[in-house]
C-alpha positions as CSV (number, residue, x, y, z in Angstrom):
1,X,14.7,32.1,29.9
2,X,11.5,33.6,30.3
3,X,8.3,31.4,29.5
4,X,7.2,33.5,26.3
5,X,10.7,33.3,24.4
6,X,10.1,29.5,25.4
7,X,7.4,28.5,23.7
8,X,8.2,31.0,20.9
9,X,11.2,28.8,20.6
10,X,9.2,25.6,20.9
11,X,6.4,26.6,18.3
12,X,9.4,27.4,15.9
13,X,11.3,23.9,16.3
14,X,7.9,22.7,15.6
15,X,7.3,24.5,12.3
16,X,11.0,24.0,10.9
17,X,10.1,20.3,11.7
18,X,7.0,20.0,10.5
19,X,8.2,21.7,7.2
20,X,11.1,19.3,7.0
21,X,8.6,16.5,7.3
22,X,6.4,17.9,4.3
23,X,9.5,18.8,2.3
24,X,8.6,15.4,0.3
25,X,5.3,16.1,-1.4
26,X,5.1,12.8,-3.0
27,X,1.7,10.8,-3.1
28,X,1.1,7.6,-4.4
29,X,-2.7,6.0,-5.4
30,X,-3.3,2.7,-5.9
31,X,-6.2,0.3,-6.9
32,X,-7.0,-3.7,-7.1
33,X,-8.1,-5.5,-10.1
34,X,-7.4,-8.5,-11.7
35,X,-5.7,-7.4,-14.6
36,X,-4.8,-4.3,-16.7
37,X,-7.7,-4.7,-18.7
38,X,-10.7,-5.0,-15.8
39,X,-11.5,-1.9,-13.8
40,X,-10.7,-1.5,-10.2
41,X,-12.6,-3.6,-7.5
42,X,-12.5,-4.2,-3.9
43,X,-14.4,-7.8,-3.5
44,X,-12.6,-10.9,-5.4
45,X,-13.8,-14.6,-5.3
46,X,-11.4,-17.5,-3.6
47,X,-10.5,-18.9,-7.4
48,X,-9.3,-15.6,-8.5
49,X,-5.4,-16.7,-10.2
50,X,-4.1,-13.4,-9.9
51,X,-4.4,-10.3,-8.2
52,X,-2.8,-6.7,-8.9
53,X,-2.4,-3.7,-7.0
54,X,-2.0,-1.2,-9.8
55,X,-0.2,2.1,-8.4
56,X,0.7,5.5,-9.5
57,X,3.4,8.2,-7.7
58,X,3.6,11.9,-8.5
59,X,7.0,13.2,-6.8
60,X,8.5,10.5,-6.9
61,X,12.0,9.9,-8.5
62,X,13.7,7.3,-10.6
63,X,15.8,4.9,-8.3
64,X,13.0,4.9,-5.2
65,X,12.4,1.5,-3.9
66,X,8.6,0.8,-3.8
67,X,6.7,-2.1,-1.8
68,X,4.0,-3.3,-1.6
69,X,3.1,-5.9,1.4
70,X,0.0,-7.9,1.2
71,X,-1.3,-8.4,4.4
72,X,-4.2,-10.7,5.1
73,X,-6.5,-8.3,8.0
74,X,-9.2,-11.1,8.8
75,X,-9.3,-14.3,7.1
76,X,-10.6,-16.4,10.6
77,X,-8.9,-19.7,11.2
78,X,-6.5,-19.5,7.7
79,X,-4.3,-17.4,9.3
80,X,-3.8,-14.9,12.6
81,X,-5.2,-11.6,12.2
82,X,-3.0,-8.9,10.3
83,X,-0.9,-11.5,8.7
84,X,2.1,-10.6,6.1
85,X,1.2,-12.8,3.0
86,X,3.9,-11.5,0.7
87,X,5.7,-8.3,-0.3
88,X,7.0,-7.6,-3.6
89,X,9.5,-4.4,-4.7
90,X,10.5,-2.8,-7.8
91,X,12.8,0.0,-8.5
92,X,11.3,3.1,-10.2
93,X,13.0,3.8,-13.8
94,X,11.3,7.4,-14.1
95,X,9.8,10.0,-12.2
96,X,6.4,9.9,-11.2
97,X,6.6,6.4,-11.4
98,X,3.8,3.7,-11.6
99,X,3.7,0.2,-12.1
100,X,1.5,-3.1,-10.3
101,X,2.2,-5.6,-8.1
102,X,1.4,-8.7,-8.6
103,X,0.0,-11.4,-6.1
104,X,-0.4,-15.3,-7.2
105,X,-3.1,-17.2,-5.9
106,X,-2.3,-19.9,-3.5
107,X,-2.5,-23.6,-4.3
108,X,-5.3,-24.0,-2.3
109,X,-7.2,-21.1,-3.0
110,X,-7.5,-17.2,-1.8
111,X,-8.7,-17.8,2.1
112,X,-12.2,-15.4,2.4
113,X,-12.1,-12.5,4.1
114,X,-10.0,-9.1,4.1
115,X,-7.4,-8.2,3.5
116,X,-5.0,-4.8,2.2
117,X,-1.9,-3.9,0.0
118,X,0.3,-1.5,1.7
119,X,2.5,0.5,-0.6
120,X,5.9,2.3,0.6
121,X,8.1,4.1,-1.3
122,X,11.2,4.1,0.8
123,X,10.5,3.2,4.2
124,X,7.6,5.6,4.2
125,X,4.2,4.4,3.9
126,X,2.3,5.9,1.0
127,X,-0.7,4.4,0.7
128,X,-3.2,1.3,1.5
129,X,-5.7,-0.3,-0.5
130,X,-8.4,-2.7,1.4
131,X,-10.2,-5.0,-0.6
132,X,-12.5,-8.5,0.1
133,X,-12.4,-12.2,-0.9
134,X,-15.5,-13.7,-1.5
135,X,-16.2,-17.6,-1.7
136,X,-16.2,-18.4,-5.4
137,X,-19.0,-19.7,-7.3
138,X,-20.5,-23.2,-7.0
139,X,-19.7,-24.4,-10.4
């Protein structure tokens, strides 16, 4: 085979695969807050009871499996680096879903530092939202 029909045949293989790959346009965006009624935040104190990782798909279809797995990046001696807290799922019941996942506080307290939500739809990572806990306020 000579080296021109080669890489002609290379460079194609490439663009069929790269156009299956972005076959799914779907995007996801997501933000942190502590409820449906505050807006979005990235910094959160030790006592807060509850935190959300609101989210919202375009191109996606009813029946996709999304995830969303808190992972705690840095909170020094609390736990090892990049640390899996929790991961919740839910089902999507429309297209272009959107929906929260919710995170309950610890018994003893949100450890300081940071952390991030990662959200898959599928097995295919969508999206990541990074966000701080603070030491709460001396009372």
């Amino acid at each position: 085979m000579n080296m021109k029909l080669g890489w002609a045949l290379l460079f194609a293989f490439v663009l069929v695969g790269s156009s299956v790959v972005r076959a799914d346009d779907s995007k996801v965006e997501a933000a942190m807050a502590v409820d449906k009624d505050t807006k979005p935040t990235d910094t959160f104190t030790a006592d807060t009871p509850k935190l959300y990782a609101f989210f919202r798909s375009k191109g996606t279809s009813k029946g996709d499996k999304f995830r969303g797995v808190l992972v705690a990046d840095d909170v020094g001696s609390a736990a090892p680096a990049n640390t899996k807290v929790v991961e919740a799922s839910q089902e999507a019941d429309q297209d272009d879903y959107y929906g929260a996942f919710e995170f309950d506080k610890p018994t003893s307290g949100w450890p300081v530092g940071k952390y991030h939500v990662d959200i898959y739809v599928g097995d295919d990572l969508m999206t990541t939202v990074k966000f701080t806990i603070e030491a709460a306020a001396a009372q």
